[in-house]
C-alpha positions in Angstrom: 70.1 47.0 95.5 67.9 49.7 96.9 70.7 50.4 99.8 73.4 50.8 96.8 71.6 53.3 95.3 71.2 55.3 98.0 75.0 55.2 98.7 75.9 55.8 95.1 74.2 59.3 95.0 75.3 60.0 98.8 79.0 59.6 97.4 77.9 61.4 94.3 76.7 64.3 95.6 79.6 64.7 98.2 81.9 64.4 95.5 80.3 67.5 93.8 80.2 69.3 97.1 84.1 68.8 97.8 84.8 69.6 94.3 82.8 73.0 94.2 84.7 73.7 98.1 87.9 73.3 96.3 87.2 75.8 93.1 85.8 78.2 95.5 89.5 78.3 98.2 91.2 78.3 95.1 89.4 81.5 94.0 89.9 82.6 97.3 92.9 85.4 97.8 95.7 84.0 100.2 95.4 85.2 103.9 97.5 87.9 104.7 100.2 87.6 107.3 99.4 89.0 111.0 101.2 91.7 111.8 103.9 91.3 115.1 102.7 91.5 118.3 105.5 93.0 120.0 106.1 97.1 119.5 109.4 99.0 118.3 112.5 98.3 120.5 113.3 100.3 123.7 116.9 101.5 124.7 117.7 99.9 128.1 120.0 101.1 130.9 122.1 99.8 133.7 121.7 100.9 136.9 124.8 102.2 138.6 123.6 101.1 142.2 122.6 97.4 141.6 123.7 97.0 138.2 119.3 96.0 137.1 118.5 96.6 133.4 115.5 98.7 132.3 113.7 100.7 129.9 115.3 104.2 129.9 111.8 106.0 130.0 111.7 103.7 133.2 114.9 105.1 134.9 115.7 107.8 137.0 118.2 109.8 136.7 121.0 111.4 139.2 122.7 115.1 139.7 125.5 113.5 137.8 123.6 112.1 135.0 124.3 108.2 136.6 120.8 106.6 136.4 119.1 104.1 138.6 116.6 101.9 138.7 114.7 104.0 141.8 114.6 106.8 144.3 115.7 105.0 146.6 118.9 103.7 144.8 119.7 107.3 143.5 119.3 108.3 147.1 121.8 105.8 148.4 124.1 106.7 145.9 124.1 110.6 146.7 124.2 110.3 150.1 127.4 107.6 150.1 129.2 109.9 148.2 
């Protein structure tokens, strides 16, 4: 009789605990959302030697306004023709 005691109040006094949990997320404001991880989109380019896309602020850019992916593409390029 003793043990069901015991157990009565340990159920008793959880029950209050989980009640009193609930009142206090309801009173709670809702989380806001996280912001995006990623940043603002980038313009990307084609390079006229190998055909790679890039970032523009990544490129480089020829006498004739082409753009490449390197020096050493833009170099090919002027010096084939």
């Amino acid at each position: 009789m003793k043990y069901l005691l015991v157990l009565a109040v340990v159920f008793i006094a959880i029950w209050f605990w989980r009640k009193g949990r609930q009142e206090e997320l309801r009173s709670r404001p809702p989380p806001r959302p996280a912001p995006p991880a990623v940043g603002a989109p980038t313009e990307m380019v084609r390079c006229a030697q190998c055909g790679l896309h890039l970032p523009a602020s990544d490129a480089v850019r020829g006498n004739a306004g082409q753009i490449y992916c390197s020096a050493a593409h833009r170099k090919a390029a002027e010096e084939r023709g």
